[in-house]
C-alpha positions as CSV (number, residue, x, y, z in Angstrom):
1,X,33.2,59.4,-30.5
2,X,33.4,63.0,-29.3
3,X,30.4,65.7,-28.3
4,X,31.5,69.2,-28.2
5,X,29.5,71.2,-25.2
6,X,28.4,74.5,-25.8
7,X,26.4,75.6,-22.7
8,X,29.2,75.7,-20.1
9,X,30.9,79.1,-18.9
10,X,34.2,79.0,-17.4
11,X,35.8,81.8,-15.3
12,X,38.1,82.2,-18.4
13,X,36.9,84.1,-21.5
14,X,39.5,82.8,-23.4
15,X,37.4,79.4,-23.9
16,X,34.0,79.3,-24.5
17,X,33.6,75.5,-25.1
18,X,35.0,72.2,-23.8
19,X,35.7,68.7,-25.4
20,X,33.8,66.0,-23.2
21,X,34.2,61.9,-24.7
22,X,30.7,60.4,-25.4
23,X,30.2,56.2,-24.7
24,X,30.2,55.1,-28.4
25,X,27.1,53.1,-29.9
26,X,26.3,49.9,-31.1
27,X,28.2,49.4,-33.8
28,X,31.1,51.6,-32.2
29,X,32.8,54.7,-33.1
30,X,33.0,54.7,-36.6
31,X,34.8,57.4,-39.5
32,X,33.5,59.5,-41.3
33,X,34.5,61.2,-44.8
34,X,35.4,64.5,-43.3
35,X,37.3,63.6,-39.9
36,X,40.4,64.7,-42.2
37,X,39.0,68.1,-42.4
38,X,40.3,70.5,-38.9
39,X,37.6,73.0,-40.4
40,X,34.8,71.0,-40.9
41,X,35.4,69.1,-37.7
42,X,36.5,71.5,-35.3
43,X,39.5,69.9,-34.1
44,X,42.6,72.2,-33.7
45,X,45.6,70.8,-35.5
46,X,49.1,70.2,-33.1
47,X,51.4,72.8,-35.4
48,X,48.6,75.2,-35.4
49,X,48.4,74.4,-31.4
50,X,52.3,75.1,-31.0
51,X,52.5,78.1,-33.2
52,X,49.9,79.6,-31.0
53,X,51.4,78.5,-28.0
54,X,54.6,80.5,-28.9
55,X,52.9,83.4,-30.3
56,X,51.3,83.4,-27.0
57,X,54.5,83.5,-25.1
58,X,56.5,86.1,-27.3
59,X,53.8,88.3,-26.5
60,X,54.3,88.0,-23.1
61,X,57.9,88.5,-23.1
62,X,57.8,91.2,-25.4
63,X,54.8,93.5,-24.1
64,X,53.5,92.3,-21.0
65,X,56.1,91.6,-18.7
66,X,57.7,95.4,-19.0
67,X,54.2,96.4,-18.6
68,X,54.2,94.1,-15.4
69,X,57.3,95.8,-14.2
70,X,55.9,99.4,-14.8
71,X,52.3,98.3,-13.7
72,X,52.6,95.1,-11.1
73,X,48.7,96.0,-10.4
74,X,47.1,94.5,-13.4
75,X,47.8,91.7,-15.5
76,X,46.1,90.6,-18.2
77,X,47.6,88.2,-20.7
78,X,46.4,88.2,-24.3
79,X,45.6,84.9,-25.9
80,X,44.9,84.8,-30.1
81,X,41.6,82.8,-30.7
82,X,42.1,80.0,-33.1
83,X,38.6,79.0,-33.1
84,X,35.9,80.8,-35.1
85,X,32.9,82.1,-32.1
86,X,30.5,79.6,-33.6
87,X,31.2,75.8,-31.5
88,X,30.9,73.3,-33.9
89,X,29.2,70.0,-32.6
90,X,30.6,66.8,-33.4
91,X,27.9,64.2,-35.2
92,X,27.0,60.7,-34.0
93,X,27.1,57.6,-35.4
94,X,26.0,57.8,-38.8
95,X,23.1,55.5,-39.6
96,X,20.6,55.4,-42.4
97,X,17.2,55.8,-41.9
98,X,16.4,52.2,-42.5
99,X,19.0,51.2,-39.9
100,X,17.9,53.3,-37.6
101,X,14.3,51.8,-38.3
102,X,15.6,48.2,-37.7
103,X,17.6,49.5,-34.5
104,X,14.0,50.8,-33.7
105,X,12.4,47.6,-33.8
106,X,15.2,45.4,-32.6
107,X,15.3,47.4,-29.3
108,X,11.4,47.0,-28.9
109,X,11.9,43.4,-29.3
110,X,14.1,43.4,-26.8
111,X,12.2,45.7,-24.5
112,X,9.2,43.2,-24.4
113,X,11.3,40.4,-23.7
114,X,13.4,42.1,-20.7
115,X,9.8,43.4,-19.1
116,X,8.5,39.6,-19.1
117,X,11.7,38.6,-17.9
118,X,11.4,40.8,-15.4
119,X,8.0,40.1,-14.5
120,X,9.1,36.4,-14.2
121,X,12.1,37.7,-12.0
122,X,10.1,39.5,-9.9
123,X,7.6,36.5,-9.5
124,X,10.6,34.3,-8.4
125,X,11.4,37.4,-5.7
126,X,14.7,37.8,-7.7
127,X,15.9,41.1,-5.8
128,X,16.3,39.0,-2.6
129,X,18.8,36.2,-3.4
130,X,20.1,37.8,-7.0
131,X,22.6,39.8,-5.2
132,X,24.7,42.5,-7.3
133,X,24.2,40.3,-10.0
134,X,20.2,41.5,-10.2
135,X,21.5,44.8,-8.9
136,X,23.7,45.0,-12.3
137,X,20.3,43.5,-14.6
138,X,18.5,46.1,-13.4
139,X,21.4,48.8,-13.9
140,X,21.7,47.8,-17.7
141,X,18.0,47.5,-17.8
142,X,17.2,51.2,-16.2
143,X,20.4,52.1,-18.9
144,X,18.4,50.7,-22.2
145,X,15.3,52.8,-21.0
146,X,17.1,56.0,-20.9
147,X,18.6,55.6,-24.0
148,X,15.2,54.1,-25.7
149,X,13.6,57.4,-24.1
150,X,15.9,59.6,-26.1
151,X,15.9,57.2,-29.3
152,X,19.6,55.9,-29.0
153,X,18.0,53.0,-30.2
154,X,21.9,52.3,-31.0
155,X,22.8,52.3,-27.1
156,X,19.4,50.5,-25.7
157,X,20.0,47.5,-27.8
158,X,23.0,46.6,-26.4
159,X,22.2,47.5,-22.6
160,X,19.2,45.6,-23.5
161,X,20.9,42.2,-24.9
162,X,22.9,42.2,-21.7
163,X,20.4,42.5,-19.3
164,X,18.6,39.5,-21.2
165,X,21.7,37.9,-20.7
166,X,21.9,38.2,-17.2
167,X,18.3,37.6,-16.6
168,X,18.7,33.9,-18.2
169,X,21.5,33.5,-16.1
170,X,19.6,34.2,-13.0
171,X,16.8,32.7,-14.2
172,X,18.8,29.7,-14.5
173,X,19.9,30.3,-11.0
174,X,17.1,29.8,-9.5
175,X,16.4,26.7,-10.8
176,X,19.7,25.7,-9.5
177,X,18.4,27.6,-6.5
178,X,15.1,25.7,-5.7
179,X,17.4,22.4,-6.4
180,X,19.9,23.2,-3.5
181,X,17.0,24.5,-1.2
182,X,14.6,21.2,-1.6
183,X,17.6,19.0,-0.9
184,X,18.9,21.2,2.1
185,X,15.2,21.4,3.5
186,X,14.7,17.5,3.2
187,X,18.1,17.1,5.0
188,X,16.8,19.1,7.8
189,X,13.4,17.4,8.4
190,X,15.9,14.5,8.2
191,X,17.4,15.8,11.1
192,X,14.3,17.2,12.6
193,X,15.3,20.8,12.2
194,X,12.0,22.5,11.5
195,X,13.3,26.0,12.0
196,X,15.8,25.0,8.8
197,X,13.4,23.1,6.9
198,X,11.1,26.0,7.1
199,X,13.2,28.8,5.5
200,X,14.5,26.8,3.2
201,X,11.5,25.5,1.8
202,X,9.8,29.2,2.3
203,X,12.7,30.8,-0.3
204,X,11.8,27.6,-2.5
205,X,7.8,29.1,-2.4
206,X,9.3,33.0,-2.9
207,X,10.7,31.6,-6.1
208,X,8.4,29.3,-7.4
209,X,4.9,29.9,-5.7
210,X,3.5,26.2,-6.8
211,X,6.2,23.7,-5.6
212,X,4.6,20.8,-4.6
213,X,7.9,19.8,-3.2
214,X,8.5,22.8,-1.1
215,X,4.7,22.8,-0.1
216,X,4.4,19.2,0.8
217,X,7.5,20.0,2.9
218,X,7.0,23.0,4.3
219,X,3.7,21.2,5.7
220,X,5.6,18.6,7.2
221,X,8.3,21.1,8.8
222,X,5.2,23.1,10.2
223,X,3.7,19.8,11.5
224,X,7.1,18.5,13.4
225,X,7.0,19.8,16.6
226,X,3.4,17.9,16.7
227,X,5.1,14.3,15.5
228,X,8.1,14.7,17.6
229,X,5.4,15.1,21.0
230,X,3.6,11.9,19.5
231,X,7.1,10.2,19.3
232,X,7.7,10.7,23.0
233,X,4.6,9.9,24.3
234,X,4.7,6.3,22.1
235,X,8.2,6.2,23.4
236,X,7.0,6.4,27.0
237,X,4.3,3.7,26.6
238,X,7.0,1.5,24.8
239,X,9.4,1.7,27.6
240,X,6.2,0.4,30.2
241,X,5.3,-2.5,28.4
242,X,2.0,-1.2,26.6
243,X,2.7,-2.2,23.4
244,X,-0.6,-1.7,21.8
245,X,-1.0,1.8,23.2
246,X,2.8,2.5,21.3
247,X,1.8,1.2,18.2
248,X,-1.7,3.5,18.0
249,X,0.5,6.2,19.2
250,X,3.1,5.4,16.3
251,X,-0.3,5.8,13.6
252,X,-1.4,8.7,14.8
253,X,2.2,10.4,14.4
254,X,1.9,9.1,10.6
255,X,-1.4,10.2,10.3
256,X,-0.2,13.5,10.5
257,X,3.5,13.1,8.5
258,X,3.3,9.7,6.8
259,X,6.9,10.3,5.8
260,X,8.5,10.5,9.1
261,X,11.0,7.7,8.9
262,X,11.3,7.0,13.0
263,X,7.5,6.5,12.8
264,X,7.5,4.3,10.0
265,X,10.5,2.2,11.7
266,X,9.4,2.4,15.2
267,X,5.6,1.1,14.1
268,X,7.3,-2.0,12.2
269,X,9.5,-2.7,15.3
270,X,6.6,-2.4,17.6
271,X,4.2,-4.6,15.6
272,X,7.0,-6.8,15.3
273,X,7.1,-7.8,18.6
274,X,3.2,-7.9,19.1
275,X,3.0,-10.5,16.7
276,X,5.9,-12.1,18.2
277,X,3.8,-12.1,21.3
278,X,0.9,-13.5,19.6
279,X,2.0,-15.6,17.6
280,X,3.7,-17.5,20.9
281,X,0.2,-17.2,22.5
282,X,-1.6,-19.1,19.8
283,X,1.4,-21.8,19.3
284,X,0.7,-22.7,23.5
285,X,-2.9,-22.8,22.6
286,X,-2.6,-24.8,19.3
287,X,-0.5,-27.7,21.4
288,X,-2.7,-27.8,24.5
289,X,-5.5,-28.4,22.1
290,X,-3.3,-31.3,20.6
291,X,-2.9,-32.5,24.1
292,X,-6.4,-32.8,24.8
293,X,-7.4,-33.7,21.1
294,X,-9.9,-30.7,20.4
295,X,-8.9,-31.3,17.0
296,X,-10.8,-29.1,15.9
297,X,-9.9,-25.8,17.7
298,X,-6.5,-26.7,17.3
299,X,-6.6,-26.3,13.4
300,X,-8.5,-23.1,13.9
301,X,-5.4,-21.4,16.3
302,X,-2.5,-22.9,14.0
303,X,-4.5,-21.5,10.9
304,X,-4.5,-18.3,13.1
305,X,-0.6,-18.0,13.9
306,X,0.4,-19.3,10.3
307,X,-1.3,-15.8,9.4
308,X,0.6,-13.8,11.4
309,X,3.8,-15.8,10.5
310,X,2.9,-18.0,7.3
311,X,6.4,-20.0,7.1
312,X,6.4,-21.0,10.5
313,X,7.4,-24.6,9.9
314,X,6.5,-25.4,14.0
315,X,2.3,-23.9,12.9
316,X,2.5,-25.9,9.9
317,X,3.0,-29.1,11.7
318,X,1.0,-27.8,14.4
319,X,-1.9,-27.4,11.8
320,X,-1.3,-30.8,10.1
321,X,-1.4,-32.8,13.5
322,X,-4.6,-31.0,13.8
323,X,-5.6,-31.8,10.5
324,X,-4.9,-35.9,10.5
325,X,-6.8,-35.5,14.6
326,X,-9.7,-34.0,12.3
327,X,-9.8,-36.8,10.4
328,X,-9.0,-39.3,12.5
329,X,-12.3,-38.0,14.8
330,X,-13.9,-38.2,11.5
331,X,-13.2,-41.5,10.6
332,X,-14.2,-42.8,13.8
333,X,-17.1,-40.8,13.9
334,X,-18.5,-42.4,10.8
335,X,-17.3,-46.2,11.9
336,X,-19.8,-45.2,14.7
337,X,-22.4,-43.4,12.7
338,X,-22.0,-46.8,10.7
339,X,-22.1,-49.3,13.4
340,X,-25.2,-47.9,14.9
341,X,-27.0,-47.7,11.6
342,X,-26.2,-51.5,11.4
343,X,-27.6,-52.1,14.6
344,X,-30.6,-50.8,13.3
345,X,-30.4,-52.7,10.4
346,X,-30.8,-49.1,8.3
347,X,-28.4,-50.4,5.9
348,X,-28.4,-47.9,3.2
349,X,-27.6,-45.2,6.0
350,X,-24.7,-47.4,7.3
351,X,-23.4,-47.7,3.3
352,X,-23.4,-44.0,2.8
353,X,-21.5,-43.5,5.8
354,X,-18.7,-46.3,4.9
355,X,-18.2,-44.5,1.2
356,X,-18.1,-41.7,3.1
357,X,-15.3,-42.7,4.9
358,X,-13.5,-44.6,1.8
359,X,-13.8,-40.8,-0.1
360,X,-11.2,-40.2,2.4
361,X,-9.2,-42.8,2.7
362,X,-9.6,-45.8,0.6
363,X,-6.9,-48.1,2.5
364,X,-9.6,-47.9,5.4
365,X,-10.0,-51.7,6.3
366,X,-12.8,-50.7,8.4
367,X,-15.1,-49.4,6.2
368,X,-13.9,-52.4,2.6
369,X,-15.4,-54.5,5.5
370,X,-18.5,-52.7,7.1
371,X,-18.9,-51.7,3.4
372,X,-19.4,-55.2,2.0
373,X,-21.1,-55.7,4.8
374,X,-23.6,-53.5,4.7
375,X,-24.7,-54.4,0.9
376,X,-24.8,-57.9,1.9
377,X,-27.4,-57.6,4.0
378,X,-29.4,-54.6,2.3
379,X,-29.1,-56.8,-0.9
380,X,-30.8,-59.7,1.2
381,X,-33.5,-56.9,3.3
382,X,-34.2,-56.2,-0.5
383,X,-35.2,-59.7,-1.3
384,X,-36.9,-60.9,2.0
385,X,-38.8,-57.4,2.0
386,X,-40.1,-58.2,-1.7
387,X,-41.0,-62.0,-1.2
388,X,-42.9,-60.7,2.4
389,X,-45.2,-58.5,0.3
390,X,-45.4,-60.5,-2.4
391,X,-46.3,-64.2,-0.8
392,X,-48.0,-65.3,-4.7
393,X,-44.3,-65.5,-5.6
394,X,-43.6,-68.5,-3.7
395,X,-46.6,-70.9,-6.6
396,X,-43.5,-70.7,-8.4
397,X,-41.6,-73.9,-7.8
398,X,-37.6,-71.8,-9.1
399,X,-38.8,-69.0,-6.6
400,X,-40.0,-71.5,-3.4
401,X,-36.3,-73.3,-4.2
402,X,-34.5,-69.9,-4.2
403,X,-36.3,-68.7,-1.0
404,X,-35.2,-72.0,1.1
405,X,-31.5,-70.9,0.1
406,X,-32.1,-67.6,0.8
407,X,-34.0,-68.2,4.3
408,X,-31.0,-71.1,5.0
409,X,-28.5,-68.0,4.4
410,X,-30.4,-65.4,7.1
411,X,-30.4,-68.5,9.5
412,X,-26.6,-68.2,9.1
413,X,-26.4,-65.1,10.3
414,X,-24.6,-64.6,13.6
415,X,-26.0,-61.0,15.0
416,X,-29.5,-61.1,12.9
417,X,-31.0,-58.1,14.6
418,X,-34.7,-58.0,15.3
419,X,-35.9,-57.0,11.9
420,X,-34.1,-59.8,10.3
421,X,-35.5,-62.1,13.0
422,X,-39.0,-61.1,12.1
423,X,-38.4,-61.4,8.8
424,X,-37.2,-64.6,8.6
425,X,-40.3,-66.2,10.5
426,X,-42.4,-64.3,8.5
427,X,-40.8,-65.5,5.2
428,X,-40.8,-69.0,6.8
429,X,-44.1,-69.5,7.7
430,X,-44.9,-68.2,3.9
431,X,-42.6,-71.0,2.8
432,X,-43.9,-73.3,4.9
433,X,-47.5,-72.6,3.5
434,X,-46.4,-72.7,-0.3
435,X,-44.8,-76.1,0.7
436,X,-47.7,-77.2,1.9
437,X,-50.2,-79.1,-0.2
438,X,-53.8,-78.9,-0.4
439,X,-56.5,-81.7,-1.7
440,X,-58.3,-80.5,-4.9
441,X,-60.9,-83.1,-5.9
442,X,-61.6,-82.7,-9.6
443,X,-65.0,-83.9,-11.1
444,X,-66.1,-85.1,-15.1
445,X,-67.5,-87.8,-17.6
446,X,-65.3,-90.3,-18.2
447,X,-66.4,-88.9,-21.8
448,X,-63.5,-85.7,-21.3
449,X,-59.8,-86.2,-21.3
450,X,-58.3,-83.9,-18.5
451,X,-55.1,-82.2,-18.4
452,X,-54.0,-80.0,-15.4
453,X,-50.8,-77.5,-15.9
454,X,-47.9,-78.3,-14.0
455,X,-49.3,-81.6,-12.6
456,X,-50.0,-83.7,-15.9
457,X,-52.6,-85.6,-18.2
458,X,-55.1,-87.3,-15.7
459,X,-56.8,-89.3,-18.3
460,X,-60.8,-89.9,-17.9
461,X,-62.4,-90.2,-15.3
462,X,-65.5,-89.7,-13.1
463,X,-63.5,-87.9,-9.5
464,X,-59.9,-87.5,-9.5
465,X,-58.4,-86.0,-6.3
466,X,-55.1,-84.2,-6.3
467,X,-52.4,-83.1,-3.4
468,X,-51.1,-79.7,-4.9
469,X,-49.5,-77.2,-3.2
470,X,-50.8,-73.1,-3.1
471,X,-50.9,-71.7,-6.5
472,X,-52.4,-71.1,-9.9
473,X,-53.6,-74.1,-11.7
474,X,-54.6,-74.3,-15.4
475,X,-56.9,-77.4,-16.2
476,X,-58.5,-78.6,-19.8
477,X,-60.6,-80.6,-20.6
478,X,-61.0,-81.8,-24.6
479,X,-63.4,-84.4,-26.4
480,X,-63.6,-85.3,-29.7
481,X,-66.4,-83.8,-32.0
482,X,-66.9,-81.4,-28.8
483,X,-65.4,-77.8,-28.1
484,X,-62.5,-77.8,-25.6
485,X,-63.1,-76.0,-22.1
486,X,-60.4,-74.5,-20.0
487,X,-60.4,-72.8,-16.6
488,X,-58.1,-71.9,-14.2
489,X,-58.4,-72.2,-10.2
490,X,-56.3,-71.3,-7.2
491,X,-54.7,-73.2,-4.4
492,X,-55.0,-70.9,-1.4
493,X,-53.0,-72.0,1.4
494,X,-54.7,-73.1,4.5
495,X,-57.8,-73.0,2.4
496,X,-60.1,-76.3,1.2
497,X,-60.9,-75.7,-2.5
498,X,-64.5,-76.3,-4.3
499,X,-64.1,-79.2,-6.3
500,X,-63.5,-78.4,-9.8
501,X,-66.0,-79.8,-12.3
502,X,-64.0,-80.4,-16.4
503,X,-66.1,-82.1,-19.1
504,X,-66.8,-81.3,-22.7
505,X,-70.4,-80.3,-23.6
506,X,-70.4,-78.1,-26.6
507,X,-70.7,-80.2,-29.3
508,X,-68.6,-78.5,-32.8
């Protein structure tokens, strides 16, 4: 497409206007119906050029040059115009009114995209690492203004389009961007360059302001010089022996990066080796108290150094030697706790004490024995403790017979024990009474028969005297035509009884 320029004034008055090209629009240079037309277009023909041309030249031959020879001072050569005075101005594009709308509203469209682009360029601080690519974005952006400014709406669209273009692609770029400078700023905290890690996590903030990445590291990078000091001072204690002192050290250079790598490593190898040290410590400990057999203490340090190494196969032994000492103290603990409760003759103490021990071990020959034991002779305390206190037991002739056997079987018994002994004398002497009898004389009137319980019929009689041992006696007396009379009487040992009168009186 072609402008013709009307305002410029060469030294020549021959031409009065000049043919400049003009950067076509968006849909190109396009014909038009009258570009045919020399006239209406103001384009010279090439025949009409030449024939001017020669015109031009005959007239030089023919009037000025024998002018020239006659008069050398002035020459002036005549040119024919074959333009009319009025400069014709060659049209733009040709649009329509509603395409010229639409190119209206397309290049707004644009224009609000590019400016949030750009204020999302600028945000990333796009001028310093776009180069002459953000240069060239904001070339073609600057470009769509000018022509938006002079409604080329036809020119700004495209110079906007390819800016948007470009602005994607750097956009795009950055994210590459902040990809390359998070894995180059890790690298160098890596390394321990700080002075690396900074910048490159600083362009990473430029770009994208809320990088927890980048921020996180850019902390740490700030914070390195700090944990490296820490390093060498836990170093330095390492290398003299003071473990401990390392290893706090070692925490406090975490404390402040917790993601410093020779920390983390040099902590677990330090720790390492105080355990190591421990662990040896309690294992000494844990044998000597084997050696002694403080039982006891033992199972309390092996329990200790299975903690610090819990598959330790020499503190699981440890612990179980401990363990069968513990019970073994045990079990002999309760044989004695038993024994002596025998010798005291507390024999439900000494039976507890026994099942006790059978709880733990049931093959315990021991404590089968003390255990049978022991409930032999509570079974008999039981029995001589309830005929002691209750002597009236012994009237009964099945009871007397089963308290000889019982008194012949606690004469049997080798080691008695005091309270045995007393209680056999005791039950003795009762026996001895109840075996004992006693004269009862018995009085009627030869008129009564008289029957006495457990002895037998005693026929009539006037006296009747009878040798019967302590107890309960039922006598009655019956007579015919008379009411019969009953009464009952005791046999007290040691005692002399009343004489017992028995005759019928009540006639029926």
């Amino acid at each position: 497409m072609l402008k013709t320029v009307t305002d410029q004034q060469p030294q020549n008055p021959g031409h009065e206007e000049a043919i400049v090209p003009v950067k076509p629009g968006l849909k190109g240079a396009r014909s038009n119906n009258f570009g045919d037309d020399p006239k209406r277009t103001g384009v010279i023909s090439l025949p009409g050029v030449l024939l001017a041309v020669l015109i031009a030249i005959a007239g030089v031959v023919f009037f000025v040059l024998p002018n020239w020879v006659e008069e050398q001072e002035e020459q002036v050569p005549v040119v024919e115009r074959t333009q009319p005075d009025t400069p014709v101005v060659l049209e733009g594009p040709f649009f329509t009114p509603e395409e010229l709308e639409g190119l209206r509203d397309q290049a707004e469209s644009l224009l609000a995209l590019l400016l949030s682009q750009q204020g999302e360029l600028d945000g990333q601080s796009a001028s310093e690492w776009g180069g002459e690519d953000f240069g060239l974005y904001q070339a073609l952006s600057r470009e769509g203004d000018d022509a938006y400014l002079i409604d080329a709406f036809y020119d700004a669209v495209p110079a906007y389009s390819q800016a948007l273009e470009l602005g994607e692609e750097l956009l795009e770029r950055s994210v590459e961007l902040i990809a390359a400078a998070l894995s180059a700023g890790g690298e160098a905290l890596e390394a321990g360059n700080s002075a690396v890690a900074l910048e490159q996590f600083e362009l990473v903030l430029r770009i994208e302001a809320g990088n927890s990445l980048a921020q996180t590291g850019l902390l740490r990078a700030r914070q390195l010089p700090e944990v490296f000091e820490l390093m060498r001072v836990a170093e330095e204690f390492e290398r003299a022996g003071s473990l401990e002192e390392a290893a706090e050290v070692y925490r406090d250079a975490l404390a402040i990066d917790s993601l410093w790598v020779p920390a983390q490593s040099a902590l677990v190898a330090v720790n390492t080796v105080i355990q190591n040290r421990r662990f040896d410590t309690l294992m000494s400990q844990g044998l000597s108290n084997l050696a002694q057999e403080d039982y006891d203490d033992a199972y309390e340090v092996f329990t200790r150094a299975l903690v610090l190494r819990p598959n330790s196969r020499n503190a699981l032994d440890g612990q179980t030697q401990a363990e069968q000492g513990q019970k073994l103290d045990q079990i002999m603990l309760v044989e004695a706790r038993a024994l002596a409760f025998e010798l005291r003759e507390l024999w439900e103490l000494a039976i507890g004490q026994y099942r006790n021990a059978l709880e733990t071990d049931s093959s315990l020959a021991f404590a089968q024995q003390g255990l049978q034991r022991a409930q032999s002779r509570a079974d008999l305390d039981l029995k001589l403790i309830n005929i002691i206190e209750n002597p009236d037991l012994l009237f009964n002739d099945r009871v007397l017979r089963d308290t000889e056997s019982l008194l012949t079987d606690a004469h049997g018994i080798s080691e008695a024990g005091p309270r045995l002994g007393e209680q056999v004398i005791e039950l003795s002497r009762l026996v001895r009474l109840a075996s004992t009898p006693i004269r009862v004389e018995i009085h009627s009137d030869e008129q009564t028969e008289v029957t006495v319980y457990r002895v037998g019929q005693l026929g009539k009689f006037r006296v009747r005297n009878l040798e019967l041992r302590p107890g309960s006696y039922t006598v009655v007396g019956s007579r015919d035509g008379f009411v019969d009379v009953r009464q009952t009487f005791n046999v007290v040992p040691g005692r002399e009884s009343s004489p017992i009168m028995v005759e019928c009186v009540e006639s029926i």
